[in-house]
C-alpha positions as semicolon CSV with decimal commas, in nm:
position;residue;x (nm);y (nm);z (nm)
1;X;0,000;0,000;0,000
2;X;0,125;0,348;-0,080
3;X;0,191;0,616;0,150
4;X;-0,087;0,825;0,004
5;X;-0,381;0,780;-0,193
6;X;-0,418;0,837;-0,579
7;X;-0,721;0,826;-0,795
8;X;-0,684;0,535;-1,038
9;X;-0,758;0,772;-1,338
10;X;-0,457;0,968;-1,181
11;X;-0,231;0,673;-1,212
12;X;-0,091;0,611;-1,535
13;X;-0,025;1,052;-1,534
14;X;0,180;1,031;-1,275
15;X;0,398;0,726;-1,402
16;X;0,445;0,856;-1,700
17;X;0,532;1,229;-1,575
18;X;0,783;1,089;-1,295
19;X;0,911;0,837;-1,588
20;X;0,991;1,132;-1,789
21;X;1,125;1,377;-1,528
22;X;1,359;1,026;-1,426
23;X;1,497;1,009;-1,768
24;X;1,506;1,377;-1,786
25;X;1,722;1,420;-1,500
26;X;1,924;1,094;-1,645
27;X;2,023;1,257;-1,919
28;X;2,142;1,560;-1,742
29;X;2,366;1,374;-1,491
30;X;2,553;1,261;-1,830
31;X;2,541;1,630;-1,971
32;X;2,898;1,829;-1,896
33;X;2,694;2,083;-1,677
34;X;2,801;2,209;-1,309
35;X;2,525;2,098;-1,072
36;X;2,571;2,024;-0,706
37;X;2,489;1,685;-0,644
38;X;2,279;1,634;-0,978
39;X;2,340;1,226;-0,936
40;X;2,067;1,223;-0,673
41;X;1,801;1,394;-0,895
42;X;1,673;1,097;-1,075
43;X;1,624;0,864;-0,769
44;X;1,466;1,139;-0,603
45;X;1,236;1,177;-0,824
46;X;1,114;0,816;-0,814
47;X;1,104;0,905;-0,432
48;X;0,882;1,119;-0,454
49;X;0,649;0,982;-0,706
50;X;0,626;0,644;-0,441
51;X;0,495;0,822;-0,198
52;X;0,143;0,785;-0,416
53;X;0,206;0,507;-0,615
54;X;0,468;0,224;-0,469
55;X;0,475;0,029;-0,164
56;X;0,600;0,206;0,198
57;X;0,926;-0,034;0,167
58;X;1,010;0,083;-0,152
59;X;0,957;0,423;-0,070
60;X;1,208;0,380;0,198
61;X;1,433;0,188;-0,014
62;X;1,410;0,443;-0,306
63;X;1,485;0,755;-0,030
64;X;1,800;0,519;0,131
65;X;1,916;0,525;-0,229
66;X;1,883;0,843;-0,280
67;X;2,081;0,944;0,037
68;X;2,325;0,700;-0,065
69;X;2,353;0,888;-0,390
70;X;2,421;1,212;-0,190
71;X;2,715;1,089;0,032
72;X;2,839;0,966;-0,296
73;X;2,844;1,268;-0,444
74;X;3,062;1,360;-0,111
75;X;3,296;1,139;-0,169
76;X;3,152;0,981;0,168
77;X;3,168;0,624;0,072
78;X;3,106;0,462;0,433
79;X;2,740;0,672;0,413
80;X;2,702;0,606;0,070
81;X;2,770;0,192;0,177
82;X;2,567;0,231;0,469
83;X;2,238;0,411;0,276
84;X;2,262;0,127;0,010
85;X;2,257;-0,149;0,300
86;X;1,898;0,032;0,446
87;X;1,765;0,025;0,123
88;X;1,837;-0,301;0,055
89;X;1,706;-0,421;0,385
90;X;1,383;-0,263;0,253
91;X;1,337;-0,438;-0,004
92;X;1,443;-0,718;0,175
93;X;1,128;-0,680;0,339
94;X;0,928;-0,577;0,058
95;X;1,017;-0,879;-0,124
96;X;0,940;-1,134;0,174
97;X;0,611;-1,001;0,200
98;X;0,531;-1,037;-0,174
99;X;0,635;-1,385;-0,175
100;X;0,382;-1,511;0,099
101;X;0,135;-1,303;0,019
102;X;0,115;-1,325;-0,399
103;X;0,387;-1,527;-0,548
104;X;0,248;-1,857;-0,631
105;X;0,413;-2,158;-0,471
106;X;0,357;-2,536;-0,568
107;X;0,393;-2,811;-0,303
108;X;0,564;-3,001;-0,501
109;X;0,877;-2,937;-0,642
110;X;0,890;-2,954;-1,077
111;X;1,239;-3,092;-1,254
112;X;1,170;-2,714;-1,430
113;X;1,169;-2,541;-1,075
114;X;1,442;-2,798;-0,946
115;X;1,702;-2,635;-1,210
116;X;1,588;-2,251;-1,206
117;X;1,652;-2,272;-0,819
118;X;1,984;-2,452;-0,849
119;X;2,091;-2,197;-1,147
120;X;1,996;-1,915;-0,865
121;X;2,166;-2,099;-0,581
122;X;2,462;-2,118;-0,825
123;X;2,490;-1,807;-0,938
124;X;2,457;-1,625;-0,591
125;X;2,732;-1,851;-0,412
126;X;2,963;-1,773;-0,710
127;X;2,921;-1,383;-0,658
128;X;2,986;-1,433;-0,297
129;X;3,278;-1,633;-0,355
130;X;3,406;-1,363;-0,568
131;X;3,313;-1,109;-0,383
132;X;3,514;-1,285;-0,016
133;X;3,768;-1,409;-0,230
134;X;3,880;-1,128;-0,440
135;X;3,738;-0,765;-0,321
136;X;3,683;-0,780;0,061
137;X;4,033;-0,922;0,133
138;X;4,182;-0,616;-0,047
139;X;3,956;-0,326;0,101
140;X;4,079;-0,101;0,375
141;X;4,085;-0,244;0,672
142;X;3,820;-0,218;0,964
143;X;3,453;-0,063;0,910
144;X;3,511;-0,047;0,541
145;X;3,599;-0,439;0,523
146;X;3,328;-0,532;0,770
147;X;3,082;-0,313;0,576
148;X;3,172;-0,468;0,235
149;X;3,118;-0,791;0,364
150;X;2,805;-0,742;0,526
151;X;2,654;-0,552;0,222
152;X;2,749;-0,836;0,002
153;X;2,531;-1,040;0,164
154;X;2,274;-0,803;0,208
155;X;2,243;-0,746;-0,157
156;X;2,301;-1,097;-0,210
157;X;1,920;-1,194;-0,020
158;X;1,783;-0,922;-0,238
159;X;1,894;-1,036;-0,545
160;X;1,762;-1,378;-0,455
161;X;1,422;-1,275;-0,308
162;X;1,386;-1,088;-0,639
163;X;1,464;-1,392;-0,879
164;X;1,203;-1,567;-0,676
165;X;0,966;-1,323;-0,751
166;X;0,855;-1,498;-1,106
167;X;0,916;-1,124;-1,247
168;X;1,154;-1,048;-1,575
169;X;1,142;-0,679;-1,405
170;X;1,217;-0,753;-1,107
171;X;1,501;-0,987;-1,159
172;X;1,650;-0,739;-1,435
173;X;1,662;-0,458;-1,193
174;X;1,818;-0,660;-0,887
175;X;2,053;-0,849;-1,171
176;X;2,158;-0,452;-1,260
177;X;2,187;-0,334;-0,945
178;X;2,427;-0,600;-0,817
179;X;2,578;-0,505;-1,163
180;X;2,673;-0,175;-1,091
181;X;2,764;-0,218;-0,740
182;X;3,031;-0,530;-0,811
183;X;3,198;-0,300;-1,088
184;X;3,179;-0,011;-0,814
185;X;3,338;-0,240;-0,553
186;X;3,564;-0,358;-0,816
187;X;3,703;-0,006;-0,933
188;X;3,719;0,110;-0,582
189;X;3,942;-0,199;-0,440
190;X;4,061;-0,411;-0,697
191;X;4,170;-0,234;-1,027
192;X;4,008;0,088;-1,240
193;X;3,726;-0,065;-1,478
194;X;3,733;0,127;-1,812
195;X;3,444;0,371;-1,877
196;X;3,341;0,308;-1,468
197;X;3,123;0,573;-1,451
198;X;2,869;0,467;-1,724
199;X;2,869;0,076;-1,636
200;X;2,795;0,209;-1,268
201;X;2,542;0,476;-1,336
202;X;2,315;0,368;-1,637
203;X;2,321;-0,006;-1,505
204;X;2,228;0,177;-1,140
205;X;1,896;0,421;-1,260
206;X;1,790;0,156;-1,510
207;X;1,727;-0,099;-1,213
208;X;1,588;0,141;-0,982
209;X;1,346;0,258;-1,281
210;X;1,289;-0,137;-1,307
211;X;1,208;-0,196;-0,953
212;X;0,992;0,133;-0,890
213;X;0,802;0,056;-1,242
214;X;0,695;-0,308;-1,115
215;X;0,590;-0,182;-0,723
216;X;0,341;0,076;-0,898
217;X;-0,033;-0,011;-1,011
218;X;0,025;0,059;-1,333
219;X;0,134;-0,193;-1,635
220;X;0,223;-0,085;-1,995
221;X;0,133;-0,448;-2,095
222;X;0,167;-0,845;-1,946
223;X;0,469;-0,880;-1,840
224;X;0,665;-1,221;-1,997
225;X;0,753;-1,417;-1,667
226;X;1,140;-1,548;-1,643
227;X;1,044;-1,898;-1,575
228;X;0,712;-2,051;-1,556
229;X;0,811;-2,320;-1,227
């Protein structure tokens, strides 16, 4: 339930409006203009357009983000971590709920269900081991290390609470968010990553566009499910 009420004729205005102003403010961020802390604008504005149209978790994850984007922007990287691991907590949560509440579940399990959840298991526990393996080891020592490590995980639940979600969108924006944050992690610790800033960045709006666009009422058409299990 959103945090305030919209008329359903009012719906599809708004989504497309805060859709545009996102993409808007996208394009800006990429534009070789001087404005303070323009890398929060297009989160922001999905902020604010959840407060009548997504979930209160997502609302909270989208504003987490968009804090994280401001310490970011400050070169603060233990507030930018710690905004990113709130916002993943919420949707965490929001994804928990869904999956009791509407994700259908069969009591048996299929061959076809068998293998999606063992490609999932597989892929997750090789990004760890990457992750442990090759980046925390080599961060600074302390908070920093400790943080990294516990963020991995963190976005590691997400990313498999969203694959269980039976949603292409869903799963494309958590597969793009852990995207841009392992070539993040990567440039910071490890080596530089050639042309960082766009794998990050476009990767990093696309899947918050992805995730806000699913959590809202509205749908441009059926959406195509990743695996029918």
């Amino acid at each position: 339930m959103s945090t305030f009420k919209l008329q359903e004729n009012r719906i599809a205005t708004l989504v497309w409006t805060s859709t545009g102003l996102f993409f808007a403010a996208f394009l800006i961020f990429f534009l070789p203009l001087v404005i303070p802390h323009k890398v929060t604008f297009p989160v922001a504005i999905l902020t604010l357009a959840s407060l009548w149209l997504c979930p209160w978790q997502v609302t909270l994850a989208l504003l987490f983000s968009a804090a994280g984007d401001y310490f970011g922007s400050c070169g603060n990287f233990l507030g930018q971590m710690g905004c990113f691991a709130l916002a993943h907590v919420m949707y965490i949560v929001y994804f928990t709920g869904r999956y009791f509440s509407k994700v259908e579940r069969d009591k048996k399990l299929t061959p076809k269900m068998k293998g999606y959840l063992f490609m999932v298991a597989f892929c997750i526990m090789a990004l760890l081991a990457i992750v442990f393996t090759r980046i925390v080891p080599v961060a600074d020592h302390g908070i920093i290390r400790a943080g990294v490590a516990i963020y991995a995980c963190l976005i590691s639940i997400m990313l498999l609470l969203a694959l269980l979600q039976r949603s292409s969108l869903f799963a494309l924006g958590a597969v793009l968010f852990v995207f841009s944050d392992f070539i993040l992690a990567w440039n910071k610790f490890v080596e530089p990553v050639p042309y960082r800033d766009y794998l990050v960045l476009i990767t990093y709006f696309m899947a918050q566009w992805l995730l806000f666009i699913r959590t809202t009422p509205y749908r441009v058409a059926p959406e195509m499910r990743i695996m029918r299990f």
